[in-house]
C-alpha positions in Angstrom: 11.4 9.8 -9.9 10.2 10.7 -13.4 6.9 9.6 -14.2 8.0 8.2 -17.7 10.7 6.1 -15.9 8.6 2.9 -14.8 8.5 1.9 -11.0 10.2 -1.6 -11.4 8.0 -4.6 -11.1 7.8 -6.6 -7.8 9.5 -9.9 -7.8 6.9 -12.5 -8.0 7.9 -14.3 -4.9 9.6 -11.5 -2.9 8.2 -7.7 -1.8 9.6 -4.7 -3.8 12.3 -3.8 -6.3 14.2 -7.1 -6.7 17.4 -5.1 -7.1 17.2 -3.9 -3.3 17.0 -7.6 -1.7 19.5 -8.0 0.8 20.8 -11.0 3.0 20.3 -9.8 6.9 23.6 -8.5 8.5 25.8 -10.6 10.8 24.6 -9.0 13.9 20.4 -10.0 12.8 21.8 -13.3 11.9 23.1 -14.0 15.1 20.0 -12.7 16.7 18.0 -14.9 14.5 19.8 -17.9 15.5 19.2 -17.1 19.5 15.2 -16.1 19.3 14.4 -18.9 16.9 16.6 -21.1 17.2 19.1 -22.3 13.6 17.5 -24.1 10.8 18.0 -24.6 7.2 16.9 -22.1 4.9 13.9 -23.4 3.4 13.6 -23.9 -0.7 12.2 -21.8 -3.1 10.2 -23.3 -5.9 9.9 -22.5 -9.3 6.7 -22.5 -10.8 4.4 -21.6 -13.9 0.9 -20.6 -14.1 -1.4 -23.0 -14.7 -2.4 -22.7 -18.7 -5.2 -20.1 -19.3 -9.0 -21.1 -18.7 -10.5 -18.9 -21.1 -11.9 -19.8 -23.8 -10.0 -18.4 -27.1 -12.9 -17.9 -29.1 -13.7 -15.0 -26.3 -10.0 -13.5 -26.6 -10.6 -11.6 -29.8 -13.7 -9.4 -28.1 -11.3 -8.4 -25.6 -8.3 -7.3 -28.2 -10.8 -5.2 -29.9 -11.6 -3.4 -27.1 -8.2 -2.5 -26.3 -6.0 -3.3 -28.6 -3.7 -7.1 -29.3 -1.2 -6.0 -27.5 -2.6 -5.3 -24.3 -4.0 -8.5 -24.0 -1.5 -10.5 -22.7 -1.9 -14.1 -21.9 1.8 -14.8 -21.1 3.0 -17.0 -18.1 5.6 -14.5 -17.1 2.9 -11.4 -17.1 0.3 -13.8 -15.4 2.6 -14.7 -12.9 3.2 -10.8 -11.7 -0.5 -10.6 -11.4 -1.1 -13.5 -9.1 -2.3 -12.4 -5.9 -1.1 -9.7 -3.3 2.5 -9.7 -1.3 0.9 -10.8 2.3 3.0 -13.3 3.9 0.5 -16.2 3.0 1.0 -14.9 -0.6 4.4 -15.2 -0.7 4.4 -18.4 1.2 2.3 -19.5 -1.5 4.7 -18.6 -4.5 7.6 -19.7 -3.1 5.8 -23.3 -2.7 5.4 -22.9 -6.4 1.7 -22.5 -5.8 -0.1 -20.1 -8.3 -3.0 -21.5 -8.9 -4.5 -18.0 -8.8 -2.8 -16.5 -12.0 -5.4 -15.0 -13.9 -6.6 -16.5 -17.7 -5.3 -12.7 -19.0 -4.3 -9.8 -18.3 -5.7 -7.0 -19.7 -4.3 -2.9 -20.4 -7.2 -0.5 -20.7 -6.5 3.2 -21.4 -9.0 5.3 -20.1 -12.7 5.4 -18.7 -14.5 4.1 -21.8 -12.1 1.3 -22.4 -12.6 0.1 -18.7 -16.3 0.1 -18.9 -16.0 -1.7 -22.6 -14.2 -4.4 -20.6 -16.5 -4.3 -17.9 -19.5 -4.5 -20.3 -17.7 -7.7 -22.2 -16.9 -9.2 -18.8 -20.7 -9.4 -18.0 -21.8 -10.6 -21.2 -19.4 -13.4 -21.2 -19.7 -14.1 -17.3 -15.7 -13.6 -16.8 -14.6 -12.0 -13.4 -12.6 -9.2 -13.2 -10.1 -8.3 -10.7 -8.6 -4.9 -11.0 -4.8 -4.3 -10.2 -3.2 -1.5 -9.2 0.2 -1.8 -7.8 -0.1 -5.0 -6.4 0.7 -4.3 -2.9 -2.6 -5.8 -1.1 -1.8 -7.4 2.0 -5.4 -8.9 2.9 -6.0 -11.2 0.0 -8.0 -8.8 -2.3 -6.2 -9.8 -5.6 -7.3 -13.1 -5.2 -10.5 -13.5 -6.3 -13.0 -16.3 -6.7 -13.1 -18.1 -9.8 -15.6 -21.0 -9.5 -18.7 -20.0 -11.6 -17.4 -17.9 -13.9 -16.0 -18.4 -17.6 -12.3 -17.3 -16.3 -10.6 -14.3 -14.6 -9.0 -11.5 -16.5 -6.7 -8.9 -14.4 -7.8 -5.3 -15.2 -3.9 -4.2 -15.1 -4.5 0.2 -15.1 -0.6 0.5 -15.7 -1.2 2.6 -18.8 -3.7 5.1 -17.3 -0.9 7.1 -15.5 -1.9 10.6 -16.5 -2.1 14.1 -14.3 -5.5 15.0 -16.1 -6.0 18.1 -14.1 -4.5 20.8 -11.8 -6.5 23.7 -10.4 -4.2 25.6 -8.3 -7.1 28.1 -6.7 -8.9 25.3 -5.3 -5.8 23.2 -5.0 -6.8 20.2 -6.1 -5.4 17.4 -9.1 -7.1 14.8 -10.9 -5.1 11.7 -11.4 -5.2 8.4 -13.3 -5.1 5.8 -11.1 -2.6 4.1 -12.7 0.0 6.0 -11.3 2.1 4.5 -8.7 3.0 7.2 -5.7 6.4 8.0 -6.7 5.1 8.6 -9.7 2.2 11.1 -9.2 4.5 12.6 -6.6 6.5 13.3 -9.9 4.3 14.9 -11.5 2.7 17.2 -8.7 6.4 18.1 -8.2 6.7 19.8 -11.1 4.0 22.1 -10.1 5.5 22.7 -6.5 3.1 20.4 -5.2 2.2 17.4 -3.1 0.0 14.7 -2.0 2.0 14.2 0.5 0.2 10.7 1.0 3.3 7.7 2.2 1.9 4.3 3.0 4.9 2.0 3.3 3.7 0.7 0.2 4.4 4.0 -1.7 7.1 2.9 -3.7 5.0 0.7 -5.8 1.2 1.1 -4.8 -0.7 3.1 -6.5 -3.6 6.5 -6.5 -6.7 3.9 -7.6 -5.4 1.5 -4.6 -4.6 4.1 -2.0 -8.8 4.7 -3.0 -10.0 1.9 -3.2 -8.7 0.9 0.0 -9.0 3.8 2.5 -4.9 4.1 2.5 -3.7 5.4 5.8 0.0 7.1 5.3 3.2 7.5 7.7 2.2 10.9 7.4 -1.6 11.4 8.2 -1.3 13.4 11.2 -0.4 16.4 9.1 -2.1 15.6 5.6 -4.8 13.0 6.5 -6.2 10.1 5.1 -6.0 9.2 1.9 -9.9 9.4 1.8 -10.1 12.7 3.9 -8.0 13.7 0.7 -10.0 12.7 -2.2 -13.1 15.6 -3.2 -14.0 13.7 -6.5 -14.2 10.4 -8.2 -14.9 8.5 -11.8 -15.8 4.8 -11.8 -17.0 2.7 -14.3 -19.1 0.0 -12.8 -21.3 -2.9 -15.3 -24.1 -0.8 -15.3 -22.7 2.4 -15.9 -20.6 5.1 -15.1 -20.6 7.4 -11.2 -19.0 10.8 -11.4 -18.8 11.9 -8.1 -17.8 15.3 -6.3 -19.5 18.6 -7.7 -18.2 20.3 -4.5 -15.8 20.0 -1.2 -18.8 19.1 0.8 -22.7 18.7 0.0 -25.9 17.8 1.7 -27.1 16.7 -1.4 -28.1 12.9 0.4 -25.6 10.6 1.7 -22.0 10.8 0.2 -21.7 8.3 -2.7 -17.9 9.4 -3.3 -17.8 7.0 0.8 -19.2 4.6 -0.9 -16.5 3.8 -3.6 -13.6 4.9 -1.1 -13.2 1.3 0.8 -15.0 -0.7 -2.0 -11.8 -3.2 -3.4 -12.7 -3.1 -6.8 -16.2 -4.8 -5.8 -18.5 -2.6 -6.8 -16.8 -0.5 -9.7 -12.9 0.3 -11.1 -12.1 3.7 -10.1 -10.7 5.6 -13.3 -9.8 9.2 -11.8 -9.0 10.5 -8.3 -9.4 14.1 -7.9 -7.2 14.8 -4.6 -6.7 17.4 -2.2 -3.0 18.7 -2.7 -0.7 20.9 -1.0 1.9 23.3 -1.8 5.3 21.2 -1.7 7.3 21.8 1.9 10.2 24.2 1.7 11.4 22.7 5.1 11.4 19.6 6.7 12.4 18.1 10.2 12.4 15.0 11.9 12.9 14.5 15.8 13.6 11.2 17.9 11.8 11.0 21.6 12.1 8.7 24.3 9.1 7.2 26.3 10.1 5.2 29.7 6.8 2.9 28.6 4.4 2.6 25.8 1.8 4.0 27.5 3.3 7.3 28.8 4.2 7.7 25.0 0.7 6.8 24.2 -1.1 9.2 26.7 1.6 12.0 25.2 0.0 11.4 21.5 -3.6 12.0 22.9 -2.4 15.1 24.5 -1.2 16.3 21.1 -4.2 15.4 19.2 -6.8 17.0 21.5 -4.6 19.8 22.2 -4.4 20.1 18.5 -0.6 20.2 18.0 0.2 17.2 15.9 3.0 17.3 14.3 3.3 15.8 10.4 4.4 12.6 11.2 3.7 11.3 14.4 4.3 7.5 15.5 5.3 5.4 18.7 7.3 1.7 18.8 6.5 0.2 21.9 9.5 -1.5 24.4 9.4 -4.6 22.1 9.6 -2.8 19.0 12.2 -0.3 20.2 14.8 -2.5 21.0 14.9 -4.4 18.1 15.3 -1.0 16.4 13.9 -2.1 12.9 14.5 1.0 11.6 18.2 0.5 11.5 19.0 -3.4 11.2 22.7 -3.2 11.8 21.6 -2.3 15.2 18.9 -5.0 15.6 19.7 -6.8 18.9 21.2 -4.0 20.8 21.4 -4.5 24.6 20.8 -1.3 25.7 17.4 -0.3 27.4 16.0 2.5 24.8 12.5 2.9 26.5 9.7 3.2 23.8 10.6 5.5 20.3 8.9 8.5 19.4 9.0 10.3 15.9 7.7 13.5 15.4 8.2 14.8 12.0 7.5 18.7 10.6 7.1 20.0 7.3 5.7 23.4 5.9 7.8 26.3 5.6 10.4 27.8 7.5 8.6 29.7 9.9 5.9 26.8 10.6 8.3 24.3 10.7 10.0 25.9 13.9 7.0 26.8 15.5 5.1 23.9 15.6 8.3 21.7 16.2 8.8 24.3 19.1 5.8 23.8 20.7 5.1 20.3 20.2 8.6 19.8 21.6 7.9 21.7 25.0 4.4 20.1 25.9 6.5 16.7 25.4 9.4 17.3 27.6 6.2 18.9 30.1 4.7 15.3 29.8 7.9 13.4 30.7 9.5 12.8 27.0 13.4 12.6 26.6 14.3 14.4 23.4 16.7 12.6 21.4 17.5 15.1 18.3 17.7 14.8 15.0 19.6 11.2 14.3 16.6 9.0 14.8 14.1 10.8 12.8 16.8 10.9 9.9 17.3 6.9 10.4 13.5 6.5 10.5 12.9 8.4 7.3 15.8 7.4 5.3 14.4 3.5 6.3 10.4 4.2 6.2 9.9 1.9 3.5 12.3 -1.0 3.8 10.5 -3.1 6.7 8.9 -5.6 3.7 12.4 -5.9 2.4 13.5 -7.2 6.1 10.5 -9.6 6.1 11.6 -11.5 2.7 15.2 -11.7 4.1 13.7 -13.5 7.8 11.1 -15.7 5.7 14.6 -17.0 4.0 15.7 -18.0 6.7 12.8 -19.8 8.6 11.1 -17.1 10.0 7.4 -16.9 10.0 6.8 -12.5 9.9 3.7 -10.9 9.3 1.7 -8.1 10.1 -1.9 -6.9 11.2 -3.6 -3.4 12.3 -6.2 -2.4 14.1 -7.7 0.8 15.9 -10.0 1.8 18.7 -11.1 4.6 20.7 -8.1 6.4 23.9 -10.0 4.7 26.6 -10.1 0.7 25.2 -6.3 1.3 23.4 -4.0 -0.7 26.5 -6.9 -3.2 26.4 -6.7 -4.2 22.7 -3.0 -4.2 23.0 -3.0 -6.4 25.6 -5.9 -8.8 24.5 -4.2 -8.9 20.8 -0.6 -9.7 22.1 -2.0 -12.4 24.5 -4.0 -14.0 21.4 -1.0 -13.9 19.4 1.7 -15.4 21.4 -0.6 -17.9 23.2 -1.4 -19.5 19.9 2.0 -19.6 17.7 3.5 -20.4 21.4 7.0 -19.4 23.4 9.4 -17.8 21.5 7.2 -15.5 19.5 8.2 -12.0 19.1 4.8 -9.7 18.9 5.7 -5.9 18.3 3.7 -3.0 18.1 3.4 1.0 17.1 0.5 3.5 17.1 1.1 4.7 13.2 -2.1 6.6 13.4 -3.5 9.4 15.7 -6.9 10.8 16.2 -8.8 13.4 18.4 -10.9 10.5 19.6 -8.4 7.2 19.1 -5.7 5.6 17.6 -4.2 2.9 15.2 -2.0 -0.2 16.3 0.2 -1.9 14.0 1.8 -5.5 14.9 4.5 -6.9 13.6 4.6 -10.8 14.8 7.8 -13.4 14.6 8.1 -16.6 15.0 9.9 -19.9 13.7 8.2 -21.4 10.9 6.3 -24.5 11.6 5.9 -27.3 9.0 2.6 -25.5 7.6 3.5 -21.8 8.0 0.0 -21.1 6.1 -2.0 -22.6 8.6 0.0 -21.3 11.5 0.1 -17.9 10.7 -4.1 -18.5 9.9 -4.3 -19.8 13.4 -3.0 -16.8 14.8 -4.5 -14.2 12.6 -8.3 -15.9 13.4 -7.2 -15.5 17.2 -6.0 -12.4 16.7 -9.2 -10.9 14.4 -11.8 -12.4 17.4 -9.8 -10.5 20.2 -10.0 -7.2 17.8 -14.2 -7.7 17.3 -13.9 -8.5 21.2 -12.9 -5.2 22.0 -15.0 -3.4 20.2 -12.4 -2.5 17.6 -12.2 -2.7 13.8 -11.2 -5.3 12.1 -8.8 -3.3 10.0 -7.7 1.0 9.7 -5.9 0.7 6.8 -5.5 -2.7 5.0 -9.1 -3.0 3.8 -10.8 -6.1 3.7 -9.9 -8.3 1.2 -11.1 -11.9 1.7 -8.8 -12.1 4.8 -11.1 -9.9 7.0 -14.2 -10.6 5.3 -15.6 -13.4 7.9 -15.1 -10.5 10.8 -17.0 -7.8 8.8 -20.5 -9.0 9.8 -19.8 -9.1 13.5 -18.2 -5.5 12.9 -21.0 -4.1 10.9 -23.8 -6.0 11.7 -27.0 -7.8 9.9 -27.8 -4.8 8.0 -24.7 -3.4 7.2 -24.1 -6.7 5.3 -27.3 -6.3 3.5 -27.0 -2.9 2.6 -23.5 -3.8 0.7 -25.4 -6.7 -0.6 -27.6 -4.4 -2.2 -25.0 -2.2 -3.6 -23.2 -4.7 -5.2 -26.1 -6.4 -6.6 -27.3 -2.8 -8.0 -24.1 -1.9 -9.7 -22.7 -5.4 -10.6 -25.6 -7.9 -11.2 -23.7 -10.3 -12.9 -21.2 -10.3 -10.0 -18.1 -10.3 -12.1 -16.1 -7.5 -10.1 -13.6 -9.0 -7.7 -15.9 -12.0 -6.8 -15.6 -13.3 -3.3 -13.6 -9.8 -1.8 -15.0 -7.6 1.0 -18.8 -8.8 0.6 -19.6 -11.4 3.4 
């Protein structure tokens, strides 16, 4: 995608590029109707913003800062900056429920116009919640607004520049504006990549993947988004950071960890400065079968501690795999496909065979079926659709959603176990729970659910039901409350129990240090 050709904005009650929304094929439909039973499609509302709760004598402060026109007070442009696209947030829109629309939304180009706003926004007591792509599935773009003179959204859609390339260190600083197709773009035309894809990559963007500790589909070869960054520039209300004089220092604790995580809470990030790689001039992608989720499982921990992880590494367990969501014309299939590998390569040539050569022969030595190329393919050419399949069951009645988690080898079957049991014992029989490890470590693992069910009369406080039980079995078993989603205000009454008394205070601290006032994203991640 070229950079200058904008990502298309996200319909305000559905996931994605609304061109791409689809009806589900006969052969889902029909599944539909025998898992959940048949029900009328429930109504979509229209709805409007309420009117702007900012005072217009504070208005023109703001347009001198950045200019009339990107100060934009608009129901339409409000309404595309209401809150994230979780499943509560888009039960909430289609209700006709935005009650959470900011007052404004205001464009900032560059560092010192984003701490001019910052420094108004304090003055005047107005919180701030910065927006990225929009993508947030934990409730971070909805902030708290009680105290406070109104809420502007710090939309960074016009800082979208490649400020920097150095191609000895091989490293690029970024705007973090820029949505992932779009700095992709860009780093293309240099041969290179990030080679950072969160399901979310089609319209999330670099200052999000930051700000939120993004976890990609391909992290096994290229890392976390955080393991990526060497260097950051935020402006916070009492001043600027610029972080990263090096790729590693002793020089105290590592401030650039404290930003990486922080939600817009305790500063906007202005530029990333990323670890890149040379573009791949080969790719491959492999299909395996695993007679049971944990023999698949044991077979990724053999690969990570034997250090032969592929690019992309991921496992569906038997749930997942037969409903094949990768390929929904196939959804419902009766055939008995075990639990579904992929293993994907990229590099050149020469690495691309060897590594998929020897990953290949310690799986078949560990019991793996190899299933060639066909399921890889489907898997990549679908890697990003899954939201689009979760509008098209919420239209019809279905209650989908999803939450992740991860733990250490030895307590992964008991966190699957204790989180599936949570789940279906409190949204009932008939509830579909699926699960894949989408993330691999020496030392442990992430788990991803997907959970379905019929929609009750108050899907919001259904799926909340389940999520609470869900979140207490995760602090339980000594996991984390979240790998890759961040916190938001969804997780934020687990984080205590995770981090304990003085973790709480120490963030406490921060954020009372770098945003007195308390304007920046009031009521996310701090508990």
């Amino acid at each position: 995608m070229d950079r200058r050709t904008p990502v298309p904005e996200m319909h305000p009650q559905r996931w994605g590029d609304p061109s791409r929304a689809a009806d589900l094929p006969e052969s889902a439909l029909e599944l539909v109707e025998l898992a959940f039973g048949s029900r009328e499609r429930p109504a979509v509302a229209g709805a409007r913003p309420p009117a702007p709760d900012l005072a217009d004598d504070l208005l023109p402060g703001l347009r001198t800062i950045v200019g009339a026109e990107h100060v934009l007070v608009d129901d339409a442009t409000r309404t595309l900056r209401t809150r994230g696209k979780s499943t509560p947030d888009l039960l909430r829109a289609r209700a006709g429920d935005l009650d959470d629309a900011p007052d404004a939304v205001v464009r900032p180009d560059g560092h010192g116009e984003v701490v001019a706003v910052l420094e108004w926004a304090a003055e005047h007591g107005v919180a701030v919640v910065p927006f990225g792509g929009g993508t947030c599935v934990t409730g971070g773009l909805a902030a708290r607004r009680d105290g406070f003179a109104g809420l502007v959204s710090l939309d960074l859609v016009r800082m979208k520049r490649l400020l920097a390339v150095d191609e000895v260190s091989m490293t690029a600083t970024l705007q973090p504006g820029l949505r992932g197709p779009e700095a992709e773009a860009l780093l293309a035309e240099r041969g290179l990549t990030l080679g950072h894809y969160p399901q979310s990559f089609e319209h999330a963007s670099i200052g999000g993947f930051a700000a939120t500790r993004s976890s990609g589909q391909s992290s096994a070869g290229y890392g976390r988004f955080d393991a990526m960054v060497v260097g950051l520039t935020v402006a916070t209300p009492t001043g600027s950071l610029d972080l990263g004089s090096a790729p590693a220092s002793a020089a105290g604790p590592d401030l650039r960890q404290l930003v990486l995580g922080s939600e817009g809470a305790f500063g906007v990030i202005t530029s990333v400065t990323v670890r890149v790689r040379r573009a791949p001039a080969a790719t491959a992608y492999d299909g395996w079968r695993w007679p049971s989720f944990a023999a698949g499982a044991d077979a990724m921990r053999a690969l990570a501690q034997g250090g032969l992880l592929p690019t992309v590494l991921r496992l569906s367990d038997e749930s997942e795999t037969a409903l094949n969501l990768a390929d929904p014309s196939s959804i419902g299939s009766t055939d008995d496909p075990g639990c579904l590998m992929i293993t994907g390569y990229e590099g050149t040539a020469e690495q691309v065979a060897e590594r998929r050569s020897a990953v290949g022969a310690l799986l078949e030595r560990l019991g793996g079926t190899a299933l060639g190329e066909e399921p890889g393919q489907r898997w990549l050419h679908g890697r990003f659709d899954a939201p689009y399949l979760r509008d098209s069951l919420l239209d019809h009645g279905v209650l989908v959603e999803t939450l992740e988690t991860a733990t250490f080898w030895s307590d992964r079957e008991r966190l699957y176990d204790d989180v599936r049991a949570a789940l279906q014992d409190t949204l009932g029989e008939g509830t579909l729970v699926l699960c894949h490890v989408s993330h691999v470590y020496e030392t442990g693992c992430s788990l991803y659910f997907t959970v379905a069910v019929r929609q009750g009369d108050d899907p919001i406080a259904q799926w909340q039901r389940a999520k609470a039980a869900a979140s207490d079995a995760i602090v339980a078993a000594g996991a984390t409350i979240t790998h890759h989603h961040a916190v938001g205000t969804d997780h934020r009454p687990w984080l205590a129990r995770e981090i304990g008394d003085v973790g709480v205070r120490v963030l406490r601290a921060v954020k009372a240090e770098l945003d007195p006032a308390g304007i920046l994203n009031p009521g996310v991640l701090i508990p």
